[in-house]
PyMOL CGO cylinders between C-alpha atoms (Angstrom):
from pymol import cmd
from pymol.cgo import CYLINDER

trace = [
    CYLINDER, 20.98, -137.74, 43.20, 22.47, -134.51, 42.52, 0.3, 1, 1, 1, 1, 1, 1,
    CYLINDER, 22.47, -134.51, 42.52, 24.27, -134.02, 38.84, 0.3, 1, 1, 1, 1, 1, 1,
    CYLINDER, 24.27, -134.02, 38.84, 27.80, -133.44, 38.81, 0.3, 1, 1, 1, 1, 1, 1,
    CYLINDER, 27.80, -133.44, 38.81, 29.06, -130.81, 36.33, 0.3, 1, 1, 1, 1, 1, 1,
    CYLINDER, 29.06, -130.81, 36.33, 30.49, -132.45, 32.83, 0.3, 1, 1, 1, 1, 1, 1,
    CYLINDER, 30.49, -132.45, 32.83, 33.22, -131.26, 30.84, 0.3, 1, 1, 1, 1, 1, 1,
    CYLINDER, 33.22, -131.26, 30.84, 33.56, -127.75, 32.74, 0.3, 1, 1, 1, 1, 1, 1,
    CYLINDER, 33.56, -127.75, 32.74, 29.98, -126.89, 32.01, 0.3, 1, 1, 1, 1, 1, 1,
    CYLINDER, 29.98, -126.89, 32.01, 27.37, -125.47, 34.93, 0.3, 1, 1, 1, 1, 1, 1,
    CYLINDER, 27.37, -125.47, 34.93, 24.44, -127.72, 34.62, 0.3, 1, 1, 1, 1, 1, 1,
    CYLINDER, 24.44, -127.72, 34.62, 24.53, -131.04, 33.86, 0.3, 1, 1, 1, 1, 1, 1,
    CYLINDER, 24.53, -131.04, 33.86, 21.52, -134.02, 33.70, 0.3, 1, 1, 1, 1, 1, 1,
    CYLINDER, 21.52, -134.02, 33.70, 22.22, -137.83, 34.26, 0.3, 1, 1, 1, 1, 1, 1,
    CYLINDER, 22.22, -137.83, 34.26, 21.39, -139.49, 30.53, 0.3, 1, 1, 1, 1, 1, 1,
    CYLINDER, 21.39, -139.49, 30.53, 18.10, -141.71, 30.78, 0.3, 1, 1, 1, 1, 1, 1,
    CYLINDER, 18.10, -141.71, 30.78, 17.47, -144.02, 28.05, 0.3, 1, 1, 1, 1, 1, 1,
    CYLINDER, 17.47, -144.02, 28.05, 15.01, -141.58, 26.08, 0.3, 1, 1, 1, 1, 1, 1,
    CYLINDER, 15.01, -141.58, 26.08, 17.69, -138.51, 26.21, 0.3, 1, 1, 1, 1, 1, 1,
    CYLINDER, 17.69, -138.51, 26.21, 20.28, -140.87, 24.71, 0.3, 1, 1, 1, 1, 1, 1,
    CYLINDER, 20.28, -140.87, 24.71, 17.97, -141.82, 22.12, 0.3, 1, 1, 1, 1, 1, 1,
    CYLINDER, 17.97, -141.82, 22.12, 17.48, -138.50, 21.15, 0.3, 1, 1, 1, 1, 1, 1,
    CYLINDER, 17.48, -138.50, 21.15, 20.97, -137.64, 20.93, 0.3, 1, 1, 1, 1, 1, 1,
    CYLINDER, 20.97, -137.64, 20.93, 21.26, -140.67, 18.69, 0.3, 1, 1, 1, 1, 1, 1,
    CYLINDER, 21.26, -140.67, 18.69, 18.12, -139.26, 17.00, 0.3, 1, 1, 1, 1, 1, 1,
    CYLINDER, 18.12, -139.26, 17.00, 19.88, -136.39, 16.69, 0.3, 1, 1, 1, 1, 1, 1,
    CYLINDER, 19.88, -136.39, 16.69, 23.46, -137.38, 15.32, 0.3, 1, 1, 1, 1, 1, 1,
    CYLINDER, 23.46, -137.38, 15.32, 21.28, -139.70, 12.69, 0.3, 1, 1, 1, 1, 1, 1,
    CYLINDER, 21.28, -139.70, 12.69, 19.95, -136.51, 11.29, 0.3, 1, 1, 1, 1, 1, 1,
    CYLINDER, 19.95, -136.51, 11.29, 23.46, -134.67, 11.14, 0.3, 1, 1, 1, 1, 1, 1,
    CYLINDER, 23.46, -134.67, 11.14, 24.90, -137.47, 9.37, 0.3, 1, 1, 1, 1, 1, 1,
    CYLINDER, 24.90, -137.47, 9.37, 21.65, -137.38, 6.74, 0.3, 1, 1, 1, 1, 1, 1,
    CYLINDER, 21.65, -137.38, 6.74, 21.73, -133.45, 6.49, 0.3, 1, 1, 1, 1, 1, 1,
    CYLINDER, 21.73, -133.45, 6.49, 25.77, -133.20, 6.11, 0.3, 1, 1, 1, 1, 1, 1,
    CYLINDER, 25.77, -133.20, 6.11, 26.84, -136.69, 5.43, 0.3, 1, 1, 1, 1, 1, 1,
    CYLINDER, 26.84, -136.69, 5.43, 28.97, -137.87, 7.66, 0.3, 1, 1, 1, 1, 1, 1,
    CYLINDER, 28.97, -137.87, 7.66, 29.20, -137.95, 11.54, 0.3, 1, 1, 1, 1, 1, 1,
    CYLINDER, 29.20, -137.95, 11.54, 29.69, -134.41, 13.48, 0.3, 1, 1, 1, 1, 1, 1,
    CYLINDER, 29.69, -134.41, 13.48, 33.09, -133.50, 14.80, 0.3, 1, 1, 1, 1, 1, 1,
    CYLINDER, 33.09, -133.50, 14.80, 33.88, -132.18, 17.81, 0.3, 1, 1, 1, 1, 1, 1,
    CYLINDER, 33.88, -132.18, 17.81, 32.39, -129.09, 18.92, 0.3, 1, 1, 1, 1, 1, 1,
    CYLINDER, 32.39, -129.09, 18.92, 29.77, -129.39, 15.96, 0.3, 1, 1, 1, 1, 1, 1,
    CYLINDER, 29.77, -129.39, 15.96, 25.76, -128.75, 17.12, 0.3, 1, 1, 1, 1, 1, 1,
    CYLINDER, 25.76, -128.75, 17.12, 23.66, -131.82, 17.41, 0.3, 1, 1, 1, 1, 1, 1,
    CYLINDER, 23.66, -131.82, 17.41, 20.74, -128.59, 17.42, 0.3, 1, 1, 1, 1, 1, 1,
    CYLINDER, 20.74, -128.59, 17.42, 21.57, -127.30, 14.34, 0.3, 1, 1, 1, 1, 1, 1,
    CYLINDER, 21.57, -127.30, 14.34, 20.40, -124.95, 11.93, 0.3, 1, 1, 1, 1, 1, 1,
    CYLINDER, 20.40, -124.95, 11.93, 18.96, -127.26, 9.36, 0.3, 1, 1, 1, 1, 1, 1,
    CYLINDER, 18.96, -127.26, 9.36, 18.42, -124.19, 6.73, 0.3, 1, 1, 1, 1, 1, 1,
    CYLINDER, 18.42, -124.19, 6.73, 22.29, -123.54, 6.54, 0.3, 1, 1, 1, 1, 1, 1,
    CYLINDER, 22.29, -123.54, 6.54, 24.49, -125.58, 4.12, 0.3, 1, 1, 1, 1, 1, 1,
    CYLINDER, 24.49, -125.58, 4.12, 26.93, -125.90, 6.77, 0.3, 1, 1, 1, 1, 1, 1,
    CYLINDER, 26.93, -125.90, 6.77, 26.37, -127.19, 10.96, 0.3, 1, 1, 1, 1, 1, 1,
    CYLINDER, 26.37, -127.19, 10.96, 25.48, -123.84, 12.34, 0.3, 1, 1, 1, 1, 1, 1,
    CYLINDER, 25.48, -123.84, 12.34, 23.81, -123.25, 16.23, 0.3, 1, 1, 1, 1, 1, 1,
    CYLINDER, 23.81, -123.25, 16.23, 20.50, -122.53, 16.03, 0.3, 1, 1, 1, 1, 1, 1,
    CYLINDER, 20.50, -122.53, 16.03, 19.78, -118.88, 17.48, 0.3, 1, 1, 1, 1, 1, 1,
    CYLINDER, 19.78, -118.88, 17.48, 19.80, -119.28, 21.16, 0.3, 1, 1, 1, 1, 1, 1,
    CYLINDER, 19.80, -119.28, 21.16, 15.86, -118.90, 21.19, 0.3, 1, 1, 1, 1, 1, 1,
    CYLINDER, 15.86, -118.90, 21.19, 15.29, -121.80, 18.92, 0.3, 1, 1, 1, 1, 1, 1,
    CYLINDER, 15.29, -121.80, 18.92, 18.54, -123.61, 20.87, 0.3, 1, 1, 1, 1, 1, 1,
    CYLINDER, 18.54, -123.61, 20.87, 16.48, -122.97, 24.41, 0.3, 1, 1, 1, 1, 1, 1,
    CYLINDER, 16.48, -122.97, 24.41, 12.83, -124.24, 22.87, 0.3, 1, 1, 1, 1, 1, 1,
    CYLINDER, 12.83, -124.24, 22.87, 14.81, -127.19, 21.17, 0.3, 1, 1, 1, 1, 1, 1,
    CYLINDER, 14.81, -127.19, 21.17, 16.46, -128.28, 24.89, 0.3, 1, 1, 1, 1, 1, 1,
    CYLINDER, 16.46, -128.28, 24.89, 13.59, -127.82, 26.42, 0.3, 1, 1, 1, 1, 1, 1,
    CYLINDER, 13.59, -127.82, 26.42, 11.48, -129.74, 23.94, 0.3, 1, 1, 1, 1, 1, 1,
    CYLINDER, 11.48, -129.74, 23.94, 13.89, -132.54, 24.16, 0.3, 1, 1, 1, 1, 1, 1,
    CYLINDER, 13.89, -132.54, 24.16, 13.88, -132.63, 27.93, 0.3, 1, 1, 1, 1, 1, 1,
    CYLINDER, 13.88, -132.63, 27.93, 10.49, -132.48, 28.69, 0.3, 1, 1, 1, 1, 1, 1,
    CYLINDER, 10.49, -132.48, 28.69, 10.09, -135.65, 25.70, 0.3, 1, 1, 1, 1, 1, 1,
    CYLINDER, 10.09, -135.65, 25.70, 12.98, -137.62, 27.72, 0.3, 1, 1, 1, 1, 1, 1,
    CYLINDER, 12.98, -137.62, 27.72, 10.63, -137.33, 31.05, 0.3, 1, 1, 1, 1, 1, 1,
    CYLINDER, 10.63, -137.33, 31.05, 12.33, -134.44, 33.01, 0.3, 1, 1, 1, 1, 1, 1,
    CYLINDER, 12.33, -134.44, 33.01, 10.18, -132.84, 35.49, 0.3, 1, 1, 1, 1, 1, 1,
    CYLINDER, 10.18, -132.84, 35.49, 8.66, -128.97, 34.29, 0.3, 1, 1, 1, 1, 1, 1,
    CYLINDER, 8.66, -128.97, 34.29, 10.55, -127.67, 37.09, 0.3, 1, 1, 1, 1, 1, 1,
    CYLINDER, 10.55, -127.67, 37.09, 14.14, -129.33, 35.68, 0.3, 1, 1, 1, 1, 1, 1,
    CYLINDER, 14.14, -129.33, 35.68, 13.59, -128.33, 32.51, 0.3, 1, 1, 1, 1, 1, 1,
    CYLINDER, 13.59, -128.33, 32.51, 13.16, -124.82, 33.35, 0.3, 1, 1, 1, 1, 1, 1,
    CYLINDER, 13.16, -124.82, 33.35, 15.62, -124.38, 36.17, 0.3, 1, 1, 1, 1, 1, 1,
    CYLINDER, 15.62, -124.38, 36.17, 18.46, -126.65, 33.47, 0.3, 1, 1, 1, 1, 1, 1,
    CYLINDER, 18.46, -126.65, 33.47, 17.46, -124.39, 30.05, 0.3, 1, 1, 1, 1, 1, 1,
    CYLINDER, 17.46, -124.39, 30.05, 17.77, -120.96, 32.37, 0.3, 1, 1, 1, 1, 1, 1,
    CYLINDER, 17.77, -120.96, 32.37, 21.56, -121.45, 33.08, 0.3, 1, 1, 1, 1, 1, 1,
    CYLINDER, 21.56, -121.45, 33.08, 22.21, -122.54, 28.75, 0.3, 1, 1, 1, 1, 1, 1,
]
cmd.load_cgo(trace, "trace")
């Protein structure tokens, strides 16, 4: 099954069960770090130094995605192929 593109964006992944509960993982620790839920456009990969939701560098933002993916059960070859085009 081929992904189709979501919101505009190039690549896109179907959500398994483990990449959704990282997301959630993720949006748990944005609430703890800022205190409250994160608004649109705000980076579930954020810079968890800064006082504020900052993107991580896009180094750390590539290792991060492809840290997450390979956790969630996407194939080496996804994961490389997906974290190329971000």
């Amino acid at each position: 099954m081929k992904a189709k593109p979501v919101g505009g964006r190039r690549n896109a992944l179907p959500l398994s069960l483990e990449l959704l509960g990282v997301l959630e993982a993720r949006r748990l620790e944005f609430e703890r770090k800022f205190g409250r839920p994160p608004r649109r456009g705000e980076p579930l990969f954020f810079d968890p130094e800064a006082a504020q939701p900052l993107r991580l560098p896009p180094a750390a933002r590539r290792d991060a995605l492809a840290t997450v993916l390979r956790l969630s059960g996407q194939p080496d070859h996804v994961v490389e192929r997906f974290v190329a085009g971000s």
